[in-house]
PyMOL commands that place a pseudoatom at each C-alpha (Angstrom):
pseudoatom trace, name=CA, resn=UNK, resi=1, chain=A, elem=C, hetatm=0, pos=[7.917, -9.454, -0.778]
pseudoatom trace, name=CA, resn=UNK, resi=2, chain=A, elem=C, hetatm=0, pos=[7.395, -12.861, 1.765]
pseudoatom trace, name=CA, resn=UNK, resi=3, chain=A, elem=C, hetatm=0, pos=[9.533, -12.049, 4.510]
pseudoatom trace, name=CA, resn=UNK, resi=4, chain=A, elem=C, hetatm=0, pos=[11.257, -13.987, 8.023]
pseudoatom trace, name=CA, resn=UNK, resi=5, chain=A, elem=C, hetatm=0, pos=[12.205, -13.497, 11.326]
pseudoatom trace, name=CA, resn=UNK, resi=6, chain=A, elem=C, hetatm=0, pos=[15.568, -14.040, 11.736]
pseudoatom trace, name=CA, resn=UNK, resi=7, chain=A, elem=C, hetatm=0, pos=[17.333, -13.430, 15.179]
pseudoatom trace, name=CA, resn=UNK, resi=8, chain=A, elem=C, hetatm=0, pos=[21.112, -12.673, 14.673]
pseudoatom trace, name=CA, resn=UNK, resi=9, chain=A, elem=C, hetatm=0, pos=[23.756, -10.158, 15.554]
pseudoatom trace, name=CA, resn=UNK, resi=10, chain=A, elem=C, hetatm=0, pos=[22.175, -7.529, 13.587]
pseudoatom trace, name=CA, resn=UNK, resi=11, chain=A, elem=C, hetatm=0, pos=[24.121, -7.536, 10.987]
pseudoatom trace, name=CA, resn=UNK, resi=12, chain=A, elem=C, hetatm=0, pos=[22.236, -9.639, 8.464]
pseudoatom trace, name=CA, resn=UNK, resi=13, chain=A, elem=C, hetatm=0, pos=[19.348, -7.797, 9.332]
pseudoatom trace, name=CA, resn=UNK, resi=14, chain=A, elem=C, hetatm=0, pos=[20.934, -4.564, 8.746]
pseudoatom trace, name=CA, resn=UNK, resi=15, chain=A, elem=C, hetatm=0, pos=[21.989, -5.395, 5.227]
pseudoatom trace, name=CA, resn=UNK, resi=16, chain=A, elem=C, hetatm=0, pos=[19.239, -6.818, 3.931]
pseudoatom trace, name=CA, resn=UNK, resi=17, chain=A, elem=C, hetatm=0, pos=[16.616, -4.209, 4.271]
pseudoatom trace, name=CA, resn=UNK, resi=18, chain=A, elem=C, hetatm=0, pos=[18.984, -1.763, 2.462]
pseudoatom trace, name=CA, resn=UNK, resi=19, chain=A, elem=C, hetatm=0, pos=[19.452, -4.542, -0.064]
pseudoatom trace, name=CA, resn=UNK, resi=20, chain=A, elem=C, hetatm=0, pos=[15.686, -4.571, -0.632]
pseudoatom trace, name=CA, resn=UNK, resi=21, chain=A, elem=C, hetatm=0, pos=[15.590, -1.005, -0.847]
pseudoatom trace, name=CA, resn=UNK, resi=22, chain=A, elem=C, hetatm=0, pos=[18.047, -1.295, -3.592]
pseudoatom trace, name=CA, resn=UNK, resi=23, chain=A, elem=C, hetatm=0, pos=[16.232, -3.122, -6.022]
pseudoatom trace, name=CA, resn=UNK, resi=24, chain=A, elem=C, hetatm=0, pos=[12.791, -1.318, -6.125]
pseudoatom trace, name=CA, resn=UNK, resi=25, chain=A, elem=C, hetatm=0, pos=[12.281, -0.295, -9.614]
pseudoatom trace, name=CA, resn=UNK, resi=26, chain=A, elem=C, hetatm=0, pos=[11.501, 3.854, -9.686]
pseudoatom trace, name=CA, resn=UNK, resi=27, chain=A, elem=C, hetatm=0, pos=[7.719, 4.349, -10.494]
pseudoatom trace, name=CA, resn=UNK, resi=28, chain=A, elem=C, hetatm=0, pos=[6.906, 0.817, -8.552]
pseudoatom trace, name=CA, resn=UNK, resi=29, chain=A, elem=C, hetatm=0, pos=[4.913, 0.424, -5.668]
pseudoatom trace, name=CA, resn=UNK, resi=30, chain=A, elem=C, hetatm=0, pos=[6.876, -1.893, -2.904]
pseudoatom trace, name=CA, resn=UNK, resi=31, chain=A, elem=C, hetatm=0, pos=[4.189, -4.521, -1.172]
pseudoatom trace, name=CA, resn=UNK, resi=32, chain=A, elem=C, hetatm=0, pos=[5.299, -6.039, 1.440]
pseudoatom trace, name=CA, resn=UNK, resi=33, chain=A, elem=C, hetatm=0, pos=[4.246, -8.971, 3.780]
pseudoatom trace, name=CA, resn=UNK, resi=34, chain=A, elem=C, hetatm=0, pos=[6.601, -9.537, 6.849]
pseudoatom trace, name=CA, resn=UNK, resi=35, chain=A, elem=C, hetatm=0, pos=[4.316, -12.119, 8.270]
pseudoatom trace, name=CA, resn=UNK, resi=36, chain=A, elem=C, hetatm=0, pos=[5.072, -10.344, 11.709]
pseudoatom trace, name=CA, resn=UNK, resi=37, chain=A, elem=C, hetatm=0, pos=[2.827, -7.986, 14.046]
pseudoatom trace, name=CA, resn=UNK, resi=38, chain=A, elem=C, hetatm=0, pos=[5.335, -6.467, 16.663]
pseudoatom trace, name=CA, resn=UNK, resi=39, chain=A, elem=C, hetatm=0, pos=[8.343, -4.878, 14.566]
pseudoatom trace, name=CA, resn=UNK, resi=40, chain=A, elem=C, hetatm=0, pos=[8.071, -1.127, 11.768]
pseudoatom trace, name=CA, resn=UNK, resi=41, chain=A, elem=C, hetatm=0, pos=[9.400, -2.700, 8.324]
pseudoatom trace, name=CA, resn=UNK, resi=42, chain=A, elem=C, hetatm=0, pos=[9.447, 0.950, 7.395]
pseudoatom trace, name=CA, resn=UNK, resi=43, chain=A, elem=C, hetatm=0, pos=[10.648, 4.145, 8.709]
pseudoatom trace, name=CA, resn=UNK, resi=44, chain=A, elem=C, hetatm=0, pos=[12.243, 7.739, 7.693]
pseudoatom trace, name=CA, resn=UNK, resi=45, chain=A, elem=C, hetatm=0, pos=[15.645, 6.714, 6.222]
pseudoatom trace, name=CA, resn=UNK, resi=46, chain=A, elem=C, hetatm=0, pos=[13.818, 4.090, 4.108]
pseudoatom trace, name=CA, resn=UNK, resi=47, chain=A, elem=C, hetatm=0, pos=[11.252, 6.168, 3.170]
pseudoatom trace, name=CA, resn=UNK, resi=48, chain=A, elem=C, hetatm=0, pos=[14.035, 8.772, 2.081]
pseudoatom trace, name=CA, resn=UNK, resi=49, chain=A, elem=C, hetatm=0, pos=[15.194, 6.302, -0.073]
pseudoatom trace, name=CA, resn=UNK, resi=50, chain=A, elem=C, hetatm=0, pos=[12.123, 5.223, -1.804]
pseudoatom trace, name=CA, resn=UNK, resi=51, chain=A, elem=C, hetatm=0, pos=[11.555, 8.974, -2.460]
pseudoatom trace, name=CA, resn=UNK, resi=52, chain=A, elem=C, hetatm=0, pos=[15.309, 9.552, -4.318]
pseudoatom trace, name=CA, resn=UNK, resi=53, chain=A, elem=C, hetatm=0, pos=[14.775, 6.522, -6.227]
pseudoatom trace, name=CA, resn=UNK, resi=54, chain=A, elem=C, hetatm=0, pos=[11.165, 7.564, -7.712]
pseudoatom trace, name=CA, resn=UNK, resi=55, chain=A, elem=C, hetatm=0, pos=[9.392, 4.519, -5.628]
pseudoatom trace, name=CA, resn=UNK, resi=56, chain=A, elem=C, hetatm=0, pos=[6.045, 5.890, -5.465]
pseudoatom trace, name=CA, resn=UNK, resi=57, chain=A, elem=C, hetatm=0, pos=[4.495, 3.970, -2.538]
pseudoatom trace, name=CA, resn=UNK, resi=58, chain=A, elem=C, hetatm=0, pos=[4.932, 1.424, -0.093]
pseudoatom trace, name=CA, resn=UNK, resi=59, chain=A, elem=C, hetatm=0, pos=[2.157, -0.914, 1.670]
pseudoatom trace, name=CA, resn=UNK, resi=60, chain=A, elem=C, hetatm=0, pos=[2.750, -3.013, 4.672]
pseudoatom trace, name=CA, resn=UNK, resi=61, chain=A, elem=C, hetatm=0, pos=[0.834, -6.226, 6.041]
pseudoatom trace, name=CA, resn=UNK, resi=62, chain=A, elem=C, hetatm=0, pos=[2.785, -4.717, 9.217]
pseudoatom trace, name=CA, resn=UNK, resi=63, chain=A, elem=C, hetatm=0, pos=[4.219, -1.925, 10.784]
pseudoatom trace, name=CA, resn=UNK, resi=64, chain=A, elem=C, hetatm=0, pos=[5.707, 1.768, 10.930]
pseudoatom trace, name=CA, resn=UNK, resi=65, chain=A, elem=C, hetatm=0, pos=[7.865, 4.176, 12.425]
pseudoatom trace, name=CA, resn=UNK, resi=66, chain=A, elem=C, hetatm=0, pos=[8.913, 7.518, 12.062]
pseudoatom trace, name=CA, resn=UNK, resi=67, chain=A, elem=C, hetatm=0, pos=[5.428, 8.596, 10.660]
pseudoatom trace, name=CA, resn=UNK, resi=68, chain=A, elem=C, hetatm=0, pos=[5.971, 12.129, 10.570]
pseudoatom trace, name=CA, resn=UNK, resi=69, chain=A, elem=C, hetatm=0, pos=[9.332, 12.229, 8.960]
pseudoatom trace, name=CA, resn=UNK, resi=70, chain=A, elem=C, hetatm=0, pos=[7.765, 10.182, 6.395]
pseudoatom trace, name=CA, resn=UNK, resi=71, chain=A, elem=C, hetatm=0, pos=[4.696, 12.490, 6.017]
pseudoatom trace, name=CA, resn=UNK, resi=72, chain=A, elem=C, hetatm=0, pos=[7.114, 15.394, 5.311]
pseudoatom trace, name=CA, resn=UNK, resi=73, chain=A, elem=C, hetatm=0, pos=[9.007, 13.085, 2.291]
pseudoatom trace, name=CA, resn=UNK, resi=74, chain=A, elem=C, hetatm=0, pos=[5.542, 12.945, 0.482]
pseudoatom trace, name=CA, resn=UNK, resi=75, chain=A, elem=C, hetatm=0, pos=[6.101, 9.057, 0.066]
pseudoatom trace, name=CA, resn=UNK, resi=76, chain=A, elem=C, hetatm=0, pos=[2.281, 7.212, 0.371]
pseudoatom trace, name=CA, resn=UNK, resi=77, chain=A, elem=C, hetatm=0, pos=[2.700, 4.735, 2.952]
pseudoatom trace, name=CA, resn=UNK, resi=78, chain=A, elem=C, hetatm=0, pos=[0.213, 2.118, 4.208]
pseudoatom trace, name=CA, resn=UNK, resi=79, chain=A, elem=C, hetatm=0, pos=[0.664, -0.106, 6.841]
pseudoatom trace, name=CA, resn=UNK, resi=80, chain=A, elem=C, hetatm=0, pos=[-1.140, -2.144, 10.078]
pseudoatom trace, name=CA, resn=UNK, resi=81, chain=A, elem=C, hetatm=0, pos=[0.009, -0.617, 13.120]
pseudoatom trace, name=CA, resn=UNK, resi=82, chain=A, elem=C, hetatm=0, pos=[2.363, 1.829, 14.449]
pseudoatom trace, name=CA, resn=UNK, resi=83, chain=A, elem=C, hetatm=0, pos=[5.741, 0.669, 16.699]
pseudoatom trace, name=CA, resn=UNK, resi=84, chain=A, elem=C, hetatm=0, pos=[9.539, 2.194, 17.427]
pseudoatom trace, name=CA, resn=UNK, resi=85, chain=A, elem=C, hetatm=0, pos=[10.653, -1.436, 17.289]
pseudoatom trace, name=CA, resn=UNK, resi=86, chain=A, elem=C, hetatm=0, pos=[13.339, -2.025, 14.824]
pseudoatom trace, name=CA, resn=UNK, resi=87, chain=A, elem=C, hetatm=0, pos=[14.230, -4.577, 12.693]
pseudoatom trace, name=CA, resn=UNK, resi=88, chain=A, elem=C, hetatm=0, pos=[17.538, -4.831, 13.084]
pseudoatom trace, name=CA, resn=UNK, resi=89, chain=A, elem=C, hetatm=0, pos=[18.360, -8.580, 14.803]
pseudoatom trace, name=CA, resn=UNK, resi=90, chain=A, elem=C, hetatm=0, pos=[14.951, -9.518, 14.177]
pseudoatom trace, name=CA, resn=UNK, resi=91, chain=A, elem=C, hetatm=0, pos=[13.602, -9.523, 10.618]
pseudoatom trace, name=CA, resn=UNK, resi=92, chain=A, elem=C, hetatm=0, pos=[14.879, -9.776, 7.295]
pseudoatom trace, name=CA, resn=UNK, resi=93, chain=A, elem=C, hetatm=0, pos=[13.424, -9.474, 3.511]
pseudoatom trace, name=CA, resn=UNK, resi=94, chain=A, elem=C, hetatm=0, pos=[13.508, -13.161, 2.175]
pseudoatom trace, name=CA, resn=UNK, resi=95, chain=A, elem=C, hetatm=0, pos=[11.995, -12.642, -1.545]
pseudoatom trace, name=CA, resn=UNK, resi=96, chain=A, elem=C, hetatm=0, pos=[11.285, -9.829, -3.621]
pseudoatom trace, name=CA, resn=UNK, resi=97, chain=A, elem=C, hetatm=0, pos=[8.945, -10.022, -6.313]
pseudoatom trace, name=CA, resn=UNK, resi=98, chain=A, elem=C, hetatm=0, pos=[7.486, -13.195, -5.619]
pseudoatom trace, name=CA, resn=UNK, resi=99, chain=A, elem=C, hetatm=0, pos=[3.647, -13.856, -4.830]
pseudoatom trace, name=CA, resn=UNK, resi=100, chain=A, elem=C, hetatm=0, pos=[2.733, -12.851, -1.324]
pseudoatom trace, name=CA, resn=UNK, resi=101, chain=A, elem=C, hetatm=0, pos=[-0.685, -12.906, 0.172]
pseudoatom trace, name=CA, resn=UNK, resi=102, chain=A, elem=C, hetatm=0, pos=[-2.433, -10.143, 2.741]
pseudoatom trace, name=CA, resn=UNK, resi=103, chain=A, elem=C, hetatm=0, pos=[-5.692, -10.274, 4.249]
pseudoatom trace, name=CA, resn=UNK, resi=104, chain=A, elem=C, hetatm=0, pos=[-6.379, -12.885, 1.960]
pseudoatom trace, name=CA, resn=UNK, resi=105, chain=A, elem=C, hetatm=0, pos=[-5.582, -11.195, -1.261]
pseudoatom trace, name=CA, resn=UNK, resi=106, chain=A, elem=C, hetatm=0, pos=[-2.674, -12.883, -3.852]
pseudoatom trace, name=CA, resn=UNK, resi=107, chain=A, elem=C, hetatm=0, pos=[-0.562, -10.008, -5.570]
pseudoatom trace, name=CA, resn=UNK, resi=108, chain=A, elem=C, hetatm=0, pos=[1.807, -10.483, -7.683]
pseudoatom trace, name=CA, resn=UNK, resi=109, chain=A, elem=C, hetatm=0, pos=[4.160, -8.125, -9.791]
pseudoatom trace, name=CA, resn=UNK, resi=110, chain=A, elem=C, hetatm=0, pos=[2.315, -6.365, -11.984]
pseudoatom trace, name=CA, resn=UNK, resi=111, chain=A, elem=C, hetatm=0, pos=[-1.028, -6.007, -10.540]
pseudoatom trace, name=CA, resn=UNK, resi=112, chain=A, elem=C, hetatm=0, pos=[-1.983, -2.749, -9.314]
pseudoatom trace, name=CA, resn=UNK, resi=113, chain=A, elem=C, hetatm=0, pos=[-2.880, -1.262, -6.104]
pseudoatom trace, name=CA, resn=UNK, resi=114, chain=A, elem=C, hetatm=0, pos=[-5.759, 1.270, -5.765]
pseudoatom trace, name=CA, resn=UNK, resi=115, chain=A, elem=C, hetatm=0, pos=[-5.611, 3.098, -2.210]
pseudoatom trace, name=CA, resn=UNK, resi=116, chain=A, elem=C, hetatm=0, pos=[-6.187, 6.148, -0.409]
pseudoatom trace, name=CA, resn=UNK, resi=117, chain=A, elem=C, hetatm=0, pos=[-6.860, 7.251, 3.720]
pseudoatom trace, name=CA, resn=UNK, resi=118, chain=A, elem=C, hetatm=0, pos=[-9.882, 4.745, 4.027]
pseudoatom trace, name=CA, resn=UNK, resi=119, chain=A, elem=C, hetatm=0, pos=[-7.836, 1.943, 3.020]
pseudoatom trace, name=CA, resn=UNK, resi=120, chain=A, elem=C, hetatm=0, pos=[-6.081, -0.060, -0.033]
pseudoatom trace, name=CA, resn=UNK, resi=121, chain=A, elem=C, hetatm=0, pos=[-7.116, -2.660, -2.737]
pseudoatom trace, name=CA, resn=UNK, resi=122, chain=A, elem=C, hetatm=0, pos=[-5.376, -4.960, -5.423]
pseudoatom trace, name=CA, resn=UNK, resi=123, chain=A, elem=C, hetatm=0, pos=[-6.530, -5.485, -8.950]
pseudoatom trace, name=CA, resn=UNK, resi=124, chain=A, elem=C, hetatm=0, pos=[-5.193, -8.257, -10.965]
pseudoatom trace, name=CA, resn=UNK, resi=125, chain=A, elem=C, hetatm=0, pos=[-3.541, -6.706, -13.927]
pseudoatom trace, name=CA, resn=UNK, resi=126, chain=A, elem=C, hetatm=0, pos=[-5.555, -9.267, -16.162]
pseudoatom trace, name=CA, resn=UNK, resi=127, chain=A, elem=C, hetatm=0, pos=[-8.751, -6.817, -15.324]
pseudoatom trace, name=CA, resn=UNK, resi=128, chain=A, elem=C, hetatm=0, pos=[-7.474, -3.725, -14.990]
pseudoatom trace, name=CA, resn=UNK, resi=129, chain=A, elem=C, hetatm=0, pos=[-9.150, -2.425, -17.919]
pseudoatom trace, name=CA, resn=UNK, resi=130, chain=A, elem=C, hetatm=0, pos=[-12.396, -3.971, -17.255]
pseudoatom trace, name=CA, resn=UNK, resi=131, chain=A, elem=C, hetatm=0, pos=[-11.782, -2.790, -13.411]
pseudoatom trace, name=CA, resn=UNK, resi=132, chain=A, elem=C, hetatm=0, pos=[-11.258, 0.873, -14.777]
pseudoatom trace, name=CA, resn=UNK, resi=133, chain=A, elem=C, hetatm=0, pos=[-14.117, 1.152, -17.001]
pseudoatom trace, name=CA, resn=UNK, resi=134, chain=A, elem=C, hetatm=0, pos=[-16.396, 0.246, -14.280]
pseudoatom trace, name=CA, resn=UNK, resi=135, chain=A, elem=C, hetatm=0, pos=[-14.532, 2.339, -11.838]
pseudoatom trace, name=CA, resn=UNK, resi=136, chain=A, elem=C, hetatm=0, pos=[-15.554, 5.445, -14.306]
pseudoatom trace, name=CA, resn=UNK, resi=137, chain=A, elem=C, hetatm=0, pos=[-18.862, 4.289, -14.791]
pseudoatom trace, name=CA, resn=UNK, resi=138, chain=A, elem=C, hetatm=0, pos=[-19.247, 4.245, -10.911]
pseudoatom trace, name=CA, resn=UNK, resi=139, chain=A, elem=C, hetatm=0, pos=[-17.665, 7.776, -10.651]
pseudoatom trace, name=CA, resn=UNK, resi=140, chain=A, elem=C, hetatm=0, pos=[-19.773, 9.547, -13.452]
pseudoatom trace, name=CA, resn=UNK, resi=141, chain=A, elem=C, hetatm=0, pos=[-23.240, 7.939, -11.847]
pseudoatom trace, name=CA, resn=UNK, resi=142, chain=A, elem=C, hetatm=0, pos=[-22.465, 9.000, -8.116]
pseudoatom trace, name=CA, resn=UNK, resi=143, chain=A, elem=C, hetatm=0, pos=[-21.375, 12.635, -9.657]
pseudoatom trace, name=CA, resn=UNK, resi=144, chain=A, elem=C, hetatm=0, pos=[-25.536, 12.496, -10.910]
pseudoatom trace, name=CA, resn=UNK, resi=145, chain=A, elem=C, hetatm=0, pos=[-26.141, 11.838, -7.629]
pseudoatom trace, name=CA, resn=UNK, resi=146, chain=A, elem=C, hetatm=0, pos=[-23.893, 14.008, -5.998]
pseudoatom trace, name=CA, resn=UNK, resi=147, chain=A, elem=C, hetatm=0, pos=[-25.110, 16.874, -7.994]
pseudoatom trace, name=CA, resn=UNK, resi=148, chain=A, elem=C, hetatm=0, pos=[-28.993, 16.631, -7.412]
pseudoatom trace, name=CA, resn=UNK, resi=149, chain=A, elem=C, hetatm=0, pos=[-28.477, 16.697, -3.939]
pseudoatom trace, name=CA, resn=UNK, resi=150, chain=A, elem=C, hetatm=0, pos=[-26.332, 19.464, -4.046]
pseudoatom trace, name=CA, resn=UNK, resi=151, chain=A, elem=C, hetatm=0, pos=[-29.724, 21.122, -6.054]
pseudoatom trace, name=CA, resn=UNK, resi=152, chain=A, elem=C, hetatm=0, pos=[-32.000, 19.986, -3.109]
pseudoatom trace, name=CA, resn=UNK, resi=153, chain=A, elem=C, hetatm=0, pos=[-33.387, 16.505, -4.441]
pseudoatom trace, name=CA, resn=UNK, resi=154, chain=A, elem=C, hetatm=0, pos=[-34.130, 14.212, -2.300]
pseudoatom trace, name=CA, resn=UNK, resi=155, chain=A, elem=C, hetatm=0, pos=[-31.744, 11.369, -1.613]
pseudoatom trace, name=CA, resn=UNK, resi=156, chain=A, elem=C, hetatm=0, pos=[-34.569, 8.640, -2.453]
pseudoatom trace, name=CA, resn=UNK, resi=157, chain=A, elem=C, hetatm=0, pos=[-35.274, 10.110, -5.225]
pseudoatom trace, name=CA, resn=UNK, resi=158, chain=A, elem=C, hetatm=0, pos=[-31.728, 10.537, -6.174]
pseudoatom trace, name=CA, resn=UNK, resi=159, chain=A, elem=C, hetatm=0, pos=[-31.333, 6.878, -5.491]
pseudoatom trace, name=CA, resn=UNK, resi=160, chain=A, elem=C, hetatm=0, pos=[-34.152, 5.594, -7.611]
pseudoatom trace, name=CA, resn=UNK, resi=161, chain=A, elem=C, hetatm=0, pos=[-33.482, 7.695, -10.939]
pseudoatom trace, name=CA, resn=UNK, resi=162, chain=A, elem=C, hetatm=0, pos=[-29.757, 6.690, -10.391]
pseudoatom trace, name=CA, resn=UNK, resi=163, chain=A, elem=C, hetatm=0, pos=[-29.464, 3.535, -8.854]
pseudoatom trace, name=CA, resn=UNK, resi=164, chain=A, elem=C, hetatm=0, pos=[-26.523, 4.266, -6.614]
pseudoatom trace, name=CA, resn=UNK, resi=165, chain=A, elem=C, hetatm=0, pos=[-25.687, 6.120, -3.498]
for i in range(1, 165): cmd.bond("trace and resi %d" % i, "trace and resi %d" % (i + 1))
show_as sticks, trace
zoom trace
């Protein structure tokens, strides 16, 4: 979702994030890029929302409010930075759906986000299968590992009759 700043009487601004709200798809993750680093494109009453409408996630190029609110809805959120500052007379949603990129990264509808505490990647829905199968291969490997440490081998020798860690 490629986003603006738009300074106004608050109205506009006040519409249109409720707008955006309204079209996420239940099951979908909502990306967002608000190419801005002082306002919190999401906060409790959004987050609500998202949660009644079966959105299962949000990530944010930018920032949030309300964090504990949205904790207690269950709704994973990722974002930059945390702020009180509101959108309203400031920022609007200007696509949704549309390519956007973040740190770098293209996404587009459709590809799939991986994340977790320590952070959040994309992978292109073109290699999602070929992504997944190495994903398990990775997993399986570093539970060898994982388990002949746990029965006192040494983590060298882990490494070399594995080759991970």
């Amino acid at each position: 979702m490629p986003t603006s700043l738009l300074p106004d009487d608050g109205h506009t601004t006040l519409m249109e994030p409720p707008k955006m709200l309204s079209r996420a798809p239940a099951g979908s993750v909502v990306i967002c890029q608000p190419n801005d680093d002082t306002l919190a494109h999401m906060g409790e009453l959004s987050a609500e929302t998202f949660v009644y409408k079966g959105v299962r996630g949000y990530l944010c190029d930018g920032g949030c409010r309300d964090t504990v609110r949205i904790l207690e809805t269950g709704l994973r959120v990722w974002f930059r930075y945390h702020t009180p500052r509101d959108v309203v007379g400031r920022w609007v949603p200007d696509g949704f759906g549309e390519p956007i990129v973040i740190g770098g990264v293209s996404i587009r509808t459709g590809d799939y986000l991986m994340a977790d505490r320590d952070g959040a990647l994309v992978i292109p829905q073109e290699i999602i299968a070929e992504v997944t199968d190495k994903v398990e291969e990775v997993l399986r490997t570093e539970n060898k590992v994982r388990t002949a440490i746990l029965q006192g081998v040494d983590p060298v020798e882990a490494y070399l009759k594995h080759r991970k860690f």
